[in-house]
C-alpha positions in Angstrom: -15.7 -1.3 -22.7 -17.0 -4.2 -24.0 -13.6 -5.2 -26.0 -12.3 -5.0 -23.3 -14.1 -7.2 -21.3 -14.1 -9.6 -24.0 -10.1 -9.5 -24.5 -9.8 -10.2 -20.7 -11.8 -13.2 -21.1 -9.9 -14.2 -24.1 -6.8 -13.6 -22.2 -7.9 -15.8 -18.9 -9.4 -18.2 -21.2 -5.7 -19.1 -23.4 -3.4 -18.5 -20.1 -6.1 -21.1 -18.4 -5.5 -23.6 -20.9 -1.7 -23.0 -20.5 -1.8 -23.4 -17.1 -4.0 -26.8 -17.4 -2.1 -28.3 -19.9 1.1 -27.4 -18.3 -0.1 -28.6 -15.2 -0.6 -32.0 -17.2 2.4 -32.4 -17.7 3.9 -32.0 -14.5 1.7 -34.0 -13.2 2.5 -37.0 -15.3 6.6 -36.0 -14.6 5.8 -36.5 -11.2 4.5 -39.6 -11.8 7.1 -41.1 -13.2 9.2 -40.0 -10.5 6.9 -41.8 -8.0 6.8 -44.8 -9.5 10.6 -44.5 -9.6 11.4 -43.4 -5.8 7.8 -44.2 -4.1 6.8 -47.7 -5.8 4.0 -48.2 -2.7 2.8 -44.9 -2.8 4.0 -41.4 -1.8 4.6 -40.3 1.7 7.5 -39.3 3.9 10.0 -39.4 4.8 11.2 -38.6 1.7 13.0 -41.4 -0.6 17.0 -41.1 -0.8 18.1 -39.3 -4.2 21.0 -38.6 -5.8 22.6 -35.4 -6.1 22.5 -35.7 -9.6 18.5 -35.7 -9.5 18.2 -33.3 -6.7 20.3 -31.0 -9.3 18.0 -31.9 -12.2 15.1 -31.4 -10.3 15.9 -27.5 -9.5 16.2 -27.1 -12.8 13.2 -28.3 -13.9 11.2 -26.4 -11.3 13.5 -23.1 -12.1 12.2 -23.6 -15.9 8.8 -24.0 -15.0 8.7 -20.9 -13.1 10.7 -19.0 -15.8 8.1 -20.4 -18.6 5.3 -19.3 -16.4 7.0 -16.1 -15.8 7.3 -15.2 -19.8 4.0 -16.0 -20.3 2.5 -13.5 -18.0 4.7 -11.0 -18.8 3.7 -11.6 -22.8 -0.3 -11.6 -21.8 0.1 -8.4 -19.8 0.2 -4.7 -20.6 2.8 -3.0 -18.2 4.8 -4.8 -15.4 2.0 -4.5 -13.0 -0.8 -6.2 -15.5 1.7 -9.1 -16.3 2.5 -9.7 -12.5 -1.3 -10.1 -11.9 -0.9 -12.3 -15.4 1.4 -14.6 -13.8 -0.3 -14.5 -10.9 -3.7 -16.2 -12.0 -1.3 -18.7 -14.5 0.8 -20.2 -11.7 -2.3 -20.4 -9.0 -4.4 -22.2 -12.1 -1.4 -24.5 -12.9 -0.7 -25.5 -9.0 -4.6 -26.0 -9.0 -4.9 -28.1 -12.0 -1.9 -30.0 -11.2 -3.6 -31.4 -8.0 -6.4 -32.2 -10.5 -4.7 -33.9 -12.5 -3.2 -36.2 -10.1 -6.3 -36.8 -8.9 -7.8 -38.1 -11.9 -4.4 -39.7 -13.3 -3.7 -41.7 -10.1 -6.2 -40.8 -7.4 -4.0 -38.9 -5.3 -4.3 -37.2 -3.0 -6.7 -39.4 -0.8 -7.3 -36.1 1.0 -7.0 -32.7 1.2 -4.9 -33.1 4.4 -2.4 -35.1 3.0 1.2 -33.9 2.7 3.0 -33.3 -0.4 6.6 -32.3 -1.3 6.0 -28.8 -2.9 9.4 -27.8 -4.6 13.0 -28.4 -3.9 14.4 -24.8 -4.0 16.8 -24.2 -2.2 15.0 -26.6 0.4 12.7 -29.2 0.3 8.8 -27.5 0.7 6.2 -29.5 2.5 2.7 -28.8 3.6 -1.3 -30.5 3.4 -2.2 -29.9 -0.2 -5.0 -27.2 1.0 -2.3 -25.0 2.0 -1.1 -24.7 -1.4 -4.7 -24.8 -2.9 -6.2 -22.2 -0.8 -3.2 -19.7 -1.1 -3.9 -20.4 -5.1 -7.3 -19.6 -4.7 -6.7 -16.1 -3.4 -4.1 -15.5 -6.3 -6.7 -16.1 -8.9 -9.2 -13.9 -7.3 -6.9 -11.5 -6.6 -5.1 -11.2 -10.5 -8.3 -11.5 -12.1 -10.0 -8.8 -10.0 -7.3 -6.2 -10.1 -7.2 -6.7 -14.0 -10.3 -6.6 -14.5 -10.6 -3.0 -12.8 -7.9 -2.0 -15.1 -10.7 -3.1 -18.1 -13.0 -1.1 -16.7 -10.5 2.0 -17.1 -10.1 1.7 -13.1 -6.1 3.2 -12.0 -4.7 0.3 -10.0 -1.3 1.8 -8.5 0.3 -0.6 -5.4 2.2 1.6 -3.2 5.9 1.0 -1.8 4.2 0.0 1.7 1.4 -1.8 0.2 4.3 -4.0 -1.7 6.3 -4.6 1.3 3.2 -6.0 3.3 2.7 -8.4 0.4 6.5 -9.7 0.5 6.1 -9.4 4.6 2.6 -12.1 3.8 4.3 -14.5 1.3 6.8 -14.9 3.6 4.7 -15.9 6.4 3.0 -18.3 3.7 6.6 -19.8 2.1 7.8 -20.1 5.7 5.4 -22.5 6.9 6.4 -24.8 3.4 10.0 -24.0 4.6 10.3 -23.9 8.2 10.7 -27.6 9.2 13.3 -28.6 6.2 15.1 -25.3 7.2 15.0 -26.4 10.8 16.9 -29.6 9.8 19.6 -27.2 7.7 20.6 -25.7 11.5 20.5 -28.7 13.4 22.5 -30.5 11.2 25.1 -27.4 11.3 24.0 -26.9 7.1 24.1 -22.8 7.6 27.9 -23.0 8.4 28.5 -25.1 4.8 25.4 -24.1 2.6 27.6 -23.3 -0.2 28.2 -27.0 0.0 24.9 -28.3 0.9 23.7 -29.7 -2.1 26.6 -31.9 -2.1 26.4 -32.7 1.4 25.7 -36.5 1.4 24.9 -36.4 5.5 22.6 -34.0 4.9 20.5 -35.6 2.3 20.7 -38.8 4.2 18.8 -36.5 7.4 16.3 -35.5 4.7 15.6 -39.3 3.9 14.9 -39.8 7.7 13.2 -36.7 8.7 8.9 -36.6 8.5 7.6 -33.0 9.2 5.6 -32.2 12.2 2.6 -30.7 12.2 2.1 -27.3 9.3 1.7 -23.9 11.2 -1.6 -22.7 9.8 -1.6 -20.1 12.4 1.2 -19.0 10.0 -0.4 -19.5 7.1 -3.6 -17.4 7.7 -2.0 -14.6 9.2 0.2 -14.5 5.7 -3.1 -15.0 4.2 -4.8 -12.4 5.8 -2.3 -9.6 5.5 -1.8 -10.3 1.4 -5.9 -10.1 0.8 -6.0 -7.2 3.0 -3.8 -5.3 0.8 -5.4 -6.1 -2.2 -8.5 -5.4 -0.4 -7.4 -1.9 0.2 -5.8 -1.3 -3.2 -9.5 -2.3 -5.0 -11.0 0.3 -2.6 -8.6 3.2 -3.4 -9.1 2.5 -7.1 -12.9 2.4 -6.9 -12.6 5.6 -4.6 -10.7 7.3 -7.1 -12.6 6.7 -10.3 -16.0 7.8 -8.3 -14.0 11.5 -7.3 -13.2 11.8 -10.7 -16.8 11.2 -11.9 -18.8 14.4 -12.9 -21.7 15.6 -10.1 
C-alpha cells in the first residue's frame, strides 16, 4: 500500500512538472504572438490573421493535445488510469499557463477577463475562471479516482455514467463555442464549412465580432452534471470494497 501511494505521488509529481514546464512554453508562444497581432495589449475583437497562421495555429494546438495525450496514456496503467492521467496533465498545464502569463507579462488583470481559448474548428472564448474552475474539477477528479485505484479500490465508469460526462463537456465546450459558432450561421458558414478556413469574409466577421456575455448558467449545469458522476462512481467503488470486506 504504501508503494503505491508513493508511486502515485511520484507519478503526479513528474506529469506536474510536465504540465508546468509545458505550460511555459506556451505561454511564452503566445507571447510572441501578442506582441505580433496585439502590440497594445490583448482584447477583442480579435486581430485579422492570415489563413496561413490560422492553419499553423491548429496544428500547434492539435500537437499539444496529442503530446499531452501520449503522456497520460504512458503514466497510466489501463485506458481508464491514463484517461484520468491526462486528465490531471491538461487541467495542471491550462492552470499553469495562466500562471505563467501572469508572472511573464501580468496578464490577465483579472479573473473576468476574456481570453481566446483555442482555435479548433472555431475560435473558443470565455473569462479565464471558466477555464480555470472547469481545470480545477479535472484535477480533483483524476487524482481522486486514481488514487482509489492505489488503494486497491475497483473504479468501473458505466456506459450511462460515460455519456452524462460527454452530455457535461458539452454544456462546458458550448459556452467557449457558442458565440463564434453563432457567427458560422449568420454568416451562412454551415452551408460552405468545408471551405471555411479559407473563407476570407468570414475571417474578416471574426476580426469585427466581440463576444457577448459567457453563459455560466451553462457552464455550471455542465459542471454540475460531470462532478456528479464522478461523485457517484467514488461512492459505488467505496460501496463495493466495504461489501467485499470480511464481518
Amino acid at each position: 500500500m504504501k508503494r503505491s501511494k508513493s508511486g502515485n505521488c511520484r507519478r503526479y509529481i513528474l506529469l506536474g512538472l510536465f504540465s508546468v514546464a509545458m505550460a511555459a512554453l506556451e505561454a511564452i508562444v503566445v507571447i510572441y504572438l501578442r506582441q505580433l497581432y496585439y502590440p497594445q495589449g490583448f482584447g477583442f475583437p480579435l486581430a485579422p490573421a492570415s489563413l496561413q497562421m490560422v492553419f499553423t495555429e491548429w496544428l500547434r494546438e492539435a500537437a499539444t493535445i496529442v503530446m499531452l495525450l501520449v503522456i497520460g496514456a504512458l503514466a497510466g496503467k489501463g485506458f481508464l488510469q491514463g484517461f484520468f492521467c491526462f486528465l490531471y496533465t491538461f487541467a495542471v498545464w491550462d492552470i499553469f499557463y495562466y500562471v505563467w502569463l501572469k508572472i511573464l507579462i501580468n496578464w490577465p488583470p483579472s479573473l473576468l477577463t476574456g481570453d481566446l481559448l483555442f482555435l479548433i474548428p472555431v475560435p473558443w472564448a470565455s473569462p479565464v475562471l471558466a477555464p480555470v474552475i472547469f481545470s480545477l474539477a479535472l484535477i480533483v477528479i483524476s487524482v481522486s479516482l486514481v488514487a482509489l485505484q492505489g488503494k486497491g479500490y475497483s473504479v468501473r465508469v458505466k456506459a450511462y455514467e460515460w455519456c452524462l460526462v460527454l452530455l457535461g463537456a458539452f454544456l462546458v465546450w458550448f459556452t467557449f463555442i457558442k458565440d463564434y459558432a453563432g457567427l458560422i450561421i449568420r454568416e451562412n458558414g454551415l452551408a460552405n464549412i468545408g471551405s471555411l478556413a479559407k473563407n476570407e469574409r468570414f475571417w474578416k466577421a471574426v476580426a469585427q465580432f466581440e463576444p457577448p456575455s459567457y453563459d455560466w448558467y451553462m457552464f455550471a449545469l455542465g459542471e454540475i452534471i460531470i462532478i456528479s458522476v464522478f461523485a457517484s462512481i467514488v461512492r459505488r467503488a467505496k460501496r463495493g470494497r466495504s461489501t467485499q470486506s470480511p464481518h
